[in-house]
C-alpha positions in Angstrom: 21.4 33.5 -0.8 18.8 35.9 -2.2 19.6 34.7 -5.6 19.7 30.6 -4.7 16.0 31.9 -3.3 15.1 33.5 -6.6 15.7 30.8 -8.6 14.4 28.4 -6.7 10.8 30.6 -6.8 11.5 30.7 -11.0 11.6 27.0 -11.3 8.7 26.1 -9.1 6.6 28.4 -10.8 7.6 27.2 -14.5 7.1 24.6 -12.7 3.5 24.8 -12.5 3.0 26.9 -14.9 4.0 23.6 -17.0 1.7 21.2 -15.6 -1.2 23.6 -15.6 -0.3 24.0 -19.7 0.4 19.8 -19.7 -3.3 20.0 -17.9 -4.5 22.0 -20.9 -3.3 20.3 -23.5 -4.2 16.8 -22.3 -7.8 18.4 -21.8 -8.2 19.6 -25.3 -6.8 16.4 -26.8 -9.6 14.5 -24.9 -12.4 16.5 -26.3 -10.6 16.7 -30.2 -10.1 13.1 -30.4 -12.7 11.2 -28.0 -16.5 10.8 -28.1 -17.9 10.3 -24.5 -21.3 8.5 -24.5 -22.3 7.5 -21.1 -24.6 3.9 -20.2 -26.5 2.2 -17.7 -25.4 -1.7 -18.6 -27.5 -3.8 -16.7 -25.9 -6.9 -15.2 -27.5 -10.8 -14.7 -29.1 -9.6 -11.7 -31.4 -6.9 -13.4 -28.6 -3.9 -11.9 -27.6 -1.1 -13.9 -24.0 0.0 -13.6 -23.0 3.5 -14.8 -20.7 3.8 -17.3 -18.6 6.5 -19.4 -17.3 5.4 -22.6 -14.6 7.3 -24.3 -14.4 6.5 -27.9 -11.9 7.1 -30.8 -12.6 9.4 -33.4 -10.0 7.9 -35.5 -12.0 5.3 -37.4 -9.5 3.8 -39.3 -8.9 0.9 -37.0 -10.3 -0.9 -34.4 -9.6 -0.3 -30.6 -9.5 -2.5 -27.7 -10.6 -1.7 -24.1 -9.4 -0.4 -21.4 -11.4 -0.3 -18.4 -11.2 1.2 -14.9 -13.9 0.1 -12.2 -13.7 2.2 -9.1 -15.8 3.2 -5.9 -14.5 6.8 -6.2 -16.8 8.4 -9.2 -16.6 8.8 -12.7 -16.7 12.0 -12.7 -17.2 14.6 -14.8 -20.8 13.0 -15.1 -23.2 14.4 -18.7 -22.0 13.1 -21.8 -20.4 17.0 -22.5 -18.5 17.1 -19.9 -14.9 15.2 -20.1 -12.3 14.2 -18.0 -9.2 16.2 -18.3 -6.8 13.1 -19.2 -7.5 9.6 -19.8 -5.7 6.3 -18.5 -3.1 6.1 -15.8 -0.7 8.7 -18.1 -1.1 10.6 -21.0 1.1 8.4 -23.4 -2.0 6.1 -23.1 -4.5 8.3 -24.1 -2.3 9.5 -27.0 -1.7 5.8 -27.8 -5.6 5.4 -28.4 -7.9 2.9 -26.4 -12.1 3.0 -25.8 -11.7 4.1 -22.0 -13.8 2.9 -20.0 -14.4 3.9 -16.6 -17.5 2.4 -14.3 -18.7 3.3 -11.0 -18.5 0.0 -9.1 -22.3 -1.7 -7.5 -23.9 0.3 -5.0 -21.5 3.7 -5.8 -22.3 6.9 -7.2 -24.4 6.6 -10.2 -24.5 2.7 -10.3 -27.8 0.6 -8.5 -27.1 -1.9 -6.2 -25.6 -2.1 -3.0 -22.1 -1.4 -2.4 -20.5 -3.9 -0.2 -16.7 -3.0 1.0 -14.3 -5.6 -0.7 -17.5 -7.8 -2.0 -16.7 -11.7 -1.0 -16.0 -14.2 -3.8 -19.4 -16.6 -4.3 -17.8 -19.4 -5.1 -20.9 -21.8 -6.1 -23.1 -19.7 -8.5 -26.5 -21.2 -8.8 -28.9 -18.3 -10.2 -28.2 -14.7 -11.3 -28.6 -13.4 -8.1 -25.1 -14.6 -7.1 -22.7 -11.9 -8.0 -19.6 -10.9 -7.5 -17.3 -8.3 -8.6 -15.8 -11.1 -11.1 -19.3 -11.3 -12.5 -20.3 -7.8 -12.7 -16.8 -7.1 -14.5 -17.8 -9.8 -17.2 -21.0 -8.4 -17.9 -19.8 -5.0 -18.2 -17.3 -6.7 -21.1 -19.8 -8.8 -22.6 -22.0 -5.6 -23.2 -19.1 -3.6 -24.1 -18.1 -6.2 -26.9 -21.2 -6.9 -28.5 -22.3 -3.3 -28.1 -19.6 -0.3 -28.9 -18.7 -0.5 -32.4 -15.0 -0.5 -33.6 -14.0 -2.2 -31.2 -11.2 -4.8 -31.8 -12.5 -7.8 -29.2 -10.0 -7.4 -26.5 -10.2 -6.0 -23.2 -7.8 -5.2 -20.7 -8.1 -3.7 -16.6 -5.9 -1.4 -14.6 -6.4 0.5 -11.2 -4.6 1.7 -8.0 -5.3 0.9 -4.7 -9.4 0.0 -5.0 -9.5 -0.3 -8.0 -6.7 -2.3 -8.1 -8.7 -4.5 -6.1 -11.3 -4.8 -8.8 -8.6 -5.3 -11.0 -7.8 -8.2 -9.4 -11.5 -9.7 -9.0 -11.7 -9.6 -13.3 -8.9 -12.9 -12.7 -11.8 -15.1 -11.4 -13.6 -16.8 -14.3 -12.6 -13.9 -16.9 -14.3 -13.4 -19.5 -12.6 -14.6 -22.9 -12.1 -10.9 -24.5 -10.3 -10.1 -21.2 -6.3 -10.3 -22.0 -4.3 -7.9 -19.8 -4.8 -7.3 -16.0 -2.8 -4.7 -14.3 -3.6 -4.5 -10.6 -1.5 -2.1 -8.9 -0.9 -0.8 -5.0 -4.3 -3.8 -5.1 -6.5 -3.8 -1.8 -6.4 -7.9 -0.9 -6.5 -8.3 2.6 -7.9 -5.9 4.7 -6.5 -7.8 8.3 -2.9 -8.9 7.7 -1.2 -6.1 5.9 -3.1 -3.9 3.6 -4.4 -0.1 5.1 -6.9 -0.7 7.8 -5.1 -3.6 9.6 -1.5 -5.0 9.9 -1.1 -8.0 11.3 -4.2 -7.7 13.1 -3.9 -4.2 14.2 -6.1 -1.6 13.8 -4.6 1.3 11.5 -6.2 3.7 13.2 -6.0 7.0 11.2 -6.4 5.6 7.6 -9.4 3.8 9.0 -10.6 6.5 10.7 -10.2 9.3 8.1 -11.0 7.4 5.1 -14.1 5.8 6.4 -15.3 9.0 7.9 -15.8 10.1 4.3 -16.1 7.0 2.2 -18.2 4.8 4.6 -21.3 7.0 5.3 -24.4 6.4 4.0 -26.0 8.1 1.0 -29.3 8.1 -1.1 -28.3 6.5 -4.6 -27.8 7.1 -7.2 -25.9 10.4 -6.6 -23.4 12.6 -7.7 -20.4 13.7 -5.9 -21.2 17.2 -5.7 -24.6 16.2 -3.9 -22.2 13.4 -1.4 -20.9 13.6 1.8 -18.3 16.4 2.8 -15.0 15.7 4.0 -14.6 15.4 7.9 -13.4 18.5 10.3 -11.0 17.2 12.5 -11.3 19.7 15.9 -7.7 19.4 16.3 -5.4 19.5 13.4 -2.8 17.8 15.1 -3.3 14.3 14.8 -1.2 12.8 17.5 -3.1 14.8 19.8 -6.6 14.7 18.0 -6.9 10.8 18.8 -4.9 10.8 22.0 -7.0 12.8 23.3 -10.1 10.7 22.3 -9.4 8.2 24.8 -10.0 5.1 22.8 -11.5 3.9 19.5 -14.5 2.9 21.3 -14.8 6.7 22.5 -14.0 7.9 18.7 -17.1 5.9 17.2 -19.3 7.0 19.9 -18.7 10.3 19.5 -18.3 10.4 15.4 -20.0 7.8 14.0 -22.4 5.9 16.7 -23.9 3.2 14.7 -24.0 5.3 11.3 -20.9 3.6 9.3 -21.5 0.2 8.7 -18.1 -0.7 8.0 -16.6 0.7 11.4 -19.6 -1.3 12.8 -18.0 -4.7 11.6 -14.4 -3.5 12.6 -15.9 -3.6 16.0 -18.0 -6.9 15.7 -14.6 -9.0 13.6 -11.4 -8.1 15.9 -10.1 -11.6 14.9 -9.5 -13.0 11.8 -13.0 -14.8 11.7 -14.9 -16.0 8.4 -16.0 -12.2 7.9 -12.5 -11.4 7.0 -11.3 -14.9 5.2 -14.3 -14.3 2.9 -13.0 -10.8 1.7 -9.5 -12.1 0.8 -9.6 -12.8 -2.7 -6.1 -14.7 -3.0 -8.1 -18.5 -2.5 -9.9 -17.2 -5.9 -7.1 -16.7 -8.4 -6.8 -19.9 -10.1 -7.1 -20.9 -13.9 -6.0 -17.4 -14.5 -6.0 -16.9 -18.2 -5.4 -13.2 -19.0 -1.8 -11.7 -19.0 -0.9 -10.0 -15.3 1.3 -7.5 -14.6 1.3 -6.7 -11.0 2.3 -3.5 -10.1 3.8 -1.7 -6.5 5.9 0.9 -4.8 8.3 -0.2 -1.8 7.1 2.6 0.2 3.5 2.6 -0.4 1.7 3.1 2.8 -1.2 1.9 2.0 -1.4 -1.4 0.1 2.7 -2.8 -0.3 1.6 -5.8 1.3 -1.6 -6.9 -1.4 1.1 -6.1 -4.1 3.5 -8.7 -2.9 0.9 -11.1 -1.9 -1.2 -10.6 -5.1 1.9 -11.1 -7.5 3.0 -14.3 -5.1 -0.2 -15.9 -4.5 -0.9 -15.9 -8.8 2.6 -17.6 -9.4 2.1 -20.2 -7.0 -1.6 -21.4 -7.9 -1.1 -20.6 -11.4 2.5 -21.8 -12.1 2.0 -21.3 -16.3 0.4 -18.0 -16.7 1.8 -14.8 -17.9 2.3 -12.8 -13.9 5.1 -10.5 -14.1 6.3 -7.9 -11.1 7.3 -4.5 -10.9 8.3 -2.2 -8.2 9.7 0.9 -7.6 10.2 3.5 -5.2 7.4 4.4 -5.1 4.5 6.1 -2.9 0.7 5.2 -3.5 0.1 5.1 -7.2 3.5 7.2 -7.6 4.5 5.4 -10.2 2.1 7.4 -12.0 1.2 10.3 -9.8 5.3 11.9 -10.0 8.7 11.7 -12.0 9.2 9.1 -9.6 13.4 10.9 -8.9 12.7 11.4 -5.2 10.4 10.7 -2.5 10.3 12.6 1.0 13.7 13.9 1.3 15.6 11.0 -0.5 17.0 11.1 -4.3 16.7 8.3 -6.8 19.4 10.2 -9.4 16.5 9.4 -12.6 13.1 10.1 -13.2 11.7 6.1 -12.7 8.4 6.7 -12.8 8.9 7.6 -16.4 10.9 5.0 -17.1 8.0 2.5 -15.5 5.1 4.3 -17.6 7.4 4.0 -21.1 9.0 0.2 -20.6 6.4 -1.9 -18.3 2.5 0.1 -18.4 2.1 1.0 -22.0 3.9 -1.5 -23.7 2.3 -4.0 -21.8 -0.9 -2.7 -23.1 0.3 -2.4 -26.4 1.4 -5.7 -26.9 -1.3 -7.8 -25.5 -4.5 -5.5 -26.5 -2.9 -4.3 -30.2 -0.4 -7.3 -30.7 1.9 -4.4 -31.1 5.6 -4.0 -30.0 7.8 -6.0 -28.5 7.4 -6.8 -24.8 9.8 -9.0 -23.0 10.3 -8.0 -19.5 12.1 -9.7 -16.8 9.8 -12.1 -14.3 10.5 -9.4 -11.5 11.5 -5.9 -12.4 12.8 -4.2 -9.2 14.1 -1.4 -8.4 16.4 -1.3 -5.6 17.4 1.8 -3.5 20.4 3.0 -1.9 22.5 1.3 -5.1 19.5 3.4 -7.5 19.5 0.7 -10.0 17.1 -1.4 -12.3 17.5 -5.1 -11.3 15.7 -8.0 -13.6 15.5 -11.0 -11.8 13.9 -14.6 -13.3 12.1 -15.0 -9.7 10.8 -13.1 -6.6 12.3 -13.4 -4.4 15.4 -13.4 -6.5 17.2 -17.4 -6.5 21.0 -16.1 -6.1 20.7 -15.0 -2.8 21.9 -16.0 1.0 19.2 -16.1 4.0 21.4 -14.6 7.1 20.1 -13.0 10.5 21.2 -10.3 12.0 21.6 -10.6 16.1 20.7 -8.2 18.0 23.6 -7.6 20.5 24.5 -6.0 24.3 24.9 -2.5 24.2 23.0 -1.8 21.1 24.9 -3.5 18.3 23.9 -5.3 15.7 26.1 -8.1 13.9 25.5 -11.4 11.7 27.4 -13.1 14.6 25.0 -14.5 17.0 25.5 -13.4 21.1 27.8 -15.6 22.9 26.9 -14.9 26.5 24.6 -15.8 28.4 21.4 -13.7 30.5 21.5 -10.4 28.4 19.0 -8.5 27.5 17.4 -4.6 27.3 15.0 -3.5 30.2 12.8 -0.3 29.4 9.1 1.0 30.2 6.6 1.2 27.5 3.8 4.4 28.3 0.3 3.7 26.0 -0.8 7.2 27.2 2.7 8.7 26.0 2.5 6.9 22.7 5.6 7.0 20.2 4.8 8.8 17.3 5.1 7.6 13.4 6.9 10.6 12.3 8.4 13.8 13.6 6.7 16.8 14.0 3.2 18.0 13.9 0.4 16.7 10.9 -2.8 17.1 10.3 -3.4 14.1 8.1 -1.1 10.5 8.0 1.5 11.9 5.3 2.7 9.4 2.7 6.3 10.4 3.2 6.8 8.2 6.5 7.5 5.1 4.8 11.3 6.6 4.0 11.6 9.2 6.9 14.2 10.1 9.4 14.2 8.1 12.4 16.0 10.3 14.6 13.3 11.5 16.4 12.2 8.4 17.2 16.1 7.1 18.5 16.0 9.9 20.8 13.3 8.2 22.7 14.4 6.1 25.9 11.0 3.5 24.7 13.1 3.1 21.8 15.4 0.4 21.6 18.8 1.1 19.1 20.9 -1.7 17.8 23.3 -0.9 14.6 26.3 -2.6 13.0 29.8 -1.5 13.1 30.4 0.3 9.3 30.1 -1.1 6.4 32.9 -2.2 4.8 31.4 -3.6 1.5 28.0 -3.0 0.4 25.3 -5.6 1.8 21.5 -5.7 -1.5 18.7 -7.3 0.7 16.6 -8.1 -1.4 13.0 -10.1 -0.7 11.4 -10.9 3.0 12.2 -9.9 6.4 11.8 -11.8 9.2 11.7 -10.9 12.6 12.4 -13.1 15.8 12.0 -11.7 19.1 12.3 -13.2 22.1 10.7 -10.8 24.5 8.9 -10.8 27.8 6.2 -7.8 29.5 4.5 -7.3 32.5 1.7 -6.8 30.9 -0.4 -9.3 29.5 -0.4 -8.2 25.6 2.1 -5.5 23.4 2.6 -4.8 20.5 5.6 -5.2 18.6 7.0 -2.8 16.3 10.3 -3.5 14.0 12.1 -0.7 11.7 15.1 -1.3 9.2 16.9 1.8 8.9 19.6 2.5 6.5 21.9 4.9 8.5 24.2 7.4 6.5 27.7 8.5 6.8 28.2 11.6 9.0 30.0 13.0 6.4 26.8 12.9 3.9 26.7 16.3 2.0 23.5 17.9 2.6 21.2 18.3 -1.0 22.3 21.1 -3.0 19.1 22.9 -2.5 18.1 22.4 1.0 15.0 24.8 1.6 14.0 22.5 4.3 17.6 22.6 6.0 18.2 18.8 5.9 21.4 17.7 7.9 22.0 14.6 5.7 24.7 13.3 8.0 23.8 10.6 10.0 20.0 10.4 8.7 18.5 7.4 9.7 16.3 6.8 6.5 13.5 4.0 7.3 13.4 0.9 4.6 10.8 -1.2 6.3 8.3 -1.0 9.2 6.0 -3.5 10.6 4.2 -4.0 13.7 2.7 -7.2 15.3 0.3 -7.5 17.9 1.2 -9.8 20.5 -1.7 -11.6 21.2 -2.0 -12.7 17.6 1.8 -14.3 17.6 0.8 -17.8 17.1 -2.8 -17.1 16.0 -4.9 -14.6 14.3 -8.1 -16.1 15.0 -7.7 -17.7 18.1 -5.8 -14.4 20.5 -3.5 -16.0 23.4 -2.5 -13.7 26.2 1.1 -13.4 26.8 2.0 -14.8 30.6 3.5 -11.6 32.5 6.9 -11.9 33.3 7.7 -15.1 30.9 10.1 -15.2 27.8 7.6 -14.9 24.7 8.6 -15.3 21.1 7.0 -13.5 18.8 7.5 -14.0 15.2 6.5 -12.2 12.3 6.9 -11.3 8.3 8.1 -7.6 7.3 7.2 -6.8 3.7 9.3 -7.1 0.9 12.5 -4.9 0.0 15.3 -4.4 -2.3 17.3 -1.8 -0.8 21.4 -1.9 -1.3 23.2 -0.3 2.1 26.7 1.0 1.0 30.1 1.0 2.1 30.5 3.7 4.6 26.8 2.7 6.1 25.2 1.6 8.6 22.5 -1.1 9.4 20.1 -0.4 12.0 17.4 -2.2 14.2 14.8 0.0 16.2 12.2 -1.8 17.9 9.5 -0.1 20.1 5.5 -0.8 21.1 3.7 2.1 19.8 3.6 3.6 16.4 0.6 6.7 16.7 -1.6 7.0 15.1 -0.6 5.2 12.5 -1.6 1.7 14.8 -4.1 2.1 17.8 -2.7 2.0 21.2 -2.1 -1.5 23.0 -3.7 -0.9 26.5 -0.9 -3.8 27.1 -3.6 -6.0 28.7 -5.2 -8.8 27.0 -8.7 -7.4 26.3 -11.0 -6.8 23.0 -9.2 -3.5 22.5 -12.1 -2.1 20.3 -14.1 -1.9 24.0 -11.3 -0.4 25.7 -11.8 2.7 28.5 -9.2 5.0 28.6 -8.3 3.9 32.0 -7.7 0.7 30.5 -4.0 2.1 29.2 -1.2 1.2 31.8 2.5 0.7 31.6 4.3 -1.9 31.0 8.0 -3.0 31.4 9.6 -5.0 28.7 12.3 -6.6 28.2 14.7 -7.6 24.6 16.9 -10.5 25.1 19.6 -11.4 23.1 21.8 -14.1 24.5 23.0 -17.4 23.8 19.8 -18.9 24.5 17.7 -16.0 23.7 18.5 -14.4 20.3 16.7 -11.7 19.0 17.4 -11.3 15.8 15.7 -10.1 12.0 15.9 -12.8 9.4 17.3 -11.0 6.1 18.3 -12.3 2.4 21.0 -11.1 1.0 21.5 -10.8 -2.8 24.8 -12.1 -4.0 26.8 -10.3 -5.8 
């Protein structure tokens, strides 16, 4: 045992020892072969945007562009200092590009005034209507007519934010523009992507990252003169925001009236013209440049604007170039780790490599340098559970079966609907004894609950548990979930929360090396989450109480997945009403939950039916073999 321990201390610390000398290296290359020059480009409106350039030595051949707009700095900022690595991986900056990276209207060293996911102006009539499509095509007008050696193409990428502004270069592009990679993009803040789901509130990314991101500052500034991070009282964040009360006692006693953004959380609870005008999906027509959309299945941030990014260009631009690839993938994993595991499961190949040498760089290559061959599949997916590469001509893929899997009495789970007649599940839902997200105790939201055990969470008598029998033959679902419940409360709202869990053999041999003692047998390792909030089920911006008492449906899209459950497995269902403090707590009365008291949080019974009549059940499509 003291050996195994030895060796496992050796090769974490050539471990790091080799990605502090990778570090190195990639530092030095930047400063041998790049020139950094750094520029204030003034857009239509008279604005100056601050940008760093990173230019080829090389001049024996021209370059295209590749740029990177982000509201998250720059930085290093003087024209001696460097960044340690450029582009999303090394191979790019070895591959040679002018990078380009701009800090977005209103942030850091840019004029201007920041406005959080800027609304589209659809009907320009002077040069004081801007957008982010317009300020990216200045910034590539300037950069074409104005850094030499350049080639006359241009191409975007970014994660998360960034992808966002990725995404807003699609609008009336400018005509150097040829490759667009959003990836993990922010597109709608109030049905799926980090600060809402389905029109609730996600209470500790919003919380965290705006009490960091959104307060005010004196610009222009640099990062080292900007805001500190937040010091949470109580490291435990289950208890940190339970023991707030509310979200209306949180912003009183944090932020008052000092972050504008929390201010119009408050002031928009519905889905009201402040939110429709900050989804840019009604915008991407006539798209011209090449798209490759980019994602991770178990991405907690922004899963949902992949899917609905990649989807809503195919269908309003049915001849452009839009391609799709996912992996397993946290937030920006795909280029952030080997990609071979996440949280405690094992993928069995490095696939973020395998991403970054097929799909990123080539792509880049071949529409920027008219070099290589690039022919991917329309969707490239990996699916988990099988581990396997899929290329598909569509997504969701055509060869495929729609089914629904009944929830049954006694907690099973079956593709046969319930026969009988008056059945259902009967439990007590506690707002002030919440469910929690994960197990254990965090400071922070942690990434790795997307794929997590649900044990802990089974265990729970708030919980409801429905699984098949075992699998006799392996079942790919592959595309959208759909769940249908048919449900009734006491109260007079809930939310709704549904999990697919893929649940292993009890004879599952434990990794190898198991520092953290995993007991693989039986682990109940989550493929999808959603929640719903009940008030919202046949509107989101017209809220409907639900009558106490009375048989409700409540129907709502899960994101995406391509996950294969093997022979030997099991499918499972867990549905609950909390999920903290990932979502805020239902107080399980219709109200405006953002001016909730904490003696506005009661119990509630509920009830799960699943009957002849009454069939609760998750709509799943299932890829043939």
């Amino acid at each position: 045992m003291a050996r195994i321990k030895f060796l496992w201390l050796v090769a974490i610390n050539i471990f790091t020892f080799s990605s502090l000398f990778a570090q190195q290296s990639d530092s030095a290359y930047v400063k041998e072969n790049y020139t950094k020059i750094e520029r204030s480009i003034t857009m239509r409106d008279g604005v100056k945007l601050f940008t760093s350039i990173y230019i080829p030595k090389d001049k024996t051949k021209k370059y295209p562009f590749l740029i990177n707009r982000t509201p998250y700095t720059v930085a290093p900022y003087g024209a001696d200092k460097y960044k340690t690595s450029l582009g999303n991986f090394p191979a790019m900056m070895r591959e040679g590009f002018i990078f380009v990276y701009q800090d977005v209207r209103g942030k850091w060293m840019s004029e201007g005034t920041f406005e959080d996911i800027r609304p589209q102006v659809v009907n320009k009539k002077s040069k004081k209507d801007i957008d982010e499509s317009t300020d990216t095509y200045d910034t590539i007008d300037w950069l074409v007519k104005n850094i030499e050696n350049n080639n006359g193409k241009a191409g975007i990428y970014g994660i998360s934010y960034p992808g966002f502004y990725s995404t807003t270069s699609l609008p009336g592009s400018h005509p150097a523009l040829k490759a667009v990679s959003p990836q993990a993009p922010v597109t709608d803040w109030y049905r799926g992507d980090d600060f809402h789901h389905n029109g609730t509130l996600f209470l500790a990314d919003a919380f965290s990252f705006m009490s960091i991101f959104g307060v005010p500052r004196p610009m222009p500034i640099t990062p080292d003169k900007g805001p500190k991070g937040f010091e949470f009282p109580i490291q435990d964040n289950y208890r940190f925001y339970l023991e707030s009360g509310s979200v209306k006692n949180l912003k009183d006693k944090y932020f008052a009236d000092s972050i504008k953004f929390w201010n119009d959380l408050f002031a928009h609870p519905n889905l009201d013209t402040f939110w429709q005008a900050r989804n840019i999906q009604p915008h991407l027509v006539n798209v011209k440049p090449a798209v490759m959309v980019v994602g991770g299945f178990f991405d907690a941030e922004d899963a949902y604007g992949t899917f609905a990014t990649y989807k809503t260009i195919e269908k309003q631009n049915p001849k452009a170039s839009n391609i799709l690839v996912m992996g397993p993938w946290y937030h920006g994993g795909w280029v952030r780790s080997t990609g071979s595991s996440f949280g405690d499961i094992e993928f069995g190949q490095p696939t973020s490599t395998y991403y970054q040498e097929n799909f990123e760089l080539p792509f880049f290559k071949h529409y920027l340098k008219g070099e290589g061959d690039f022919n991917p599949a329309e969707a490239n997916i990996f699916v988990t559970g099988s581990n396997q590469w899929k290329k598909f001509s569509t997504w969701p893929p055509k060869d495929t079966e729609t089914k629904n899997l009944y929830l049954q009495p006694n907690g099973k789970l079956s593709f046969e609907k319930v026969q009988r007649t008056d059945s259902w599940d009967e439990y007590v839902s506690d707002p002030n004894s919440p469910i929690p997200y994960q197990d254990g105790v965090q400071a922070r939201r942690t990434r790795e609950y997307m794929i997590d055990d649900q044990r802990f969470a089974a265990r729970r008598p708030d919980v409801k548990v429905y699984q098949t029998d075992t699998l006799t033959e392996d079942i790919t679902l592959t595309g959208s979930l759909l769940a249908n419940l048919v449900v009734s409360t006491t109260g007079s709202d809930a939310d709704y929360v549904v999990k697919l869990i893929d649940v292993y053999p009890e004879n599952t041999p434990n990794p190898a090396t198991n520092p953290k003692n995993l007991i693989m047998g039986g682990y109940q390792m989550l493929v999808r989450g959603e929640i719903m909030r009940g008030k919202y089920r046949n509107s989101f911006e017209k809220p409907e109480a639900i009558n106490p008492g009375e048989i409700t449906k409540v129907n709502y899209a899960l994101p995406d997945v391509a996950h294969t459950f093997k022979k030997g497995h099991r499918i499972m269902i867990q549905i609950q009403n909390s999920w903290f403090p990932l979502a805020d707590r239902n107080p399980q009365k219709f109200m405006d939950i953002y001016q909730a008291e904490p003696s506005d949080f009661q119990k509630a019974t509920h009830r799960i039916f699943h009957d002849v009549h009454n069939s609760s059940s998750l709509t799943v499509t299932v890829l043939k073999q």
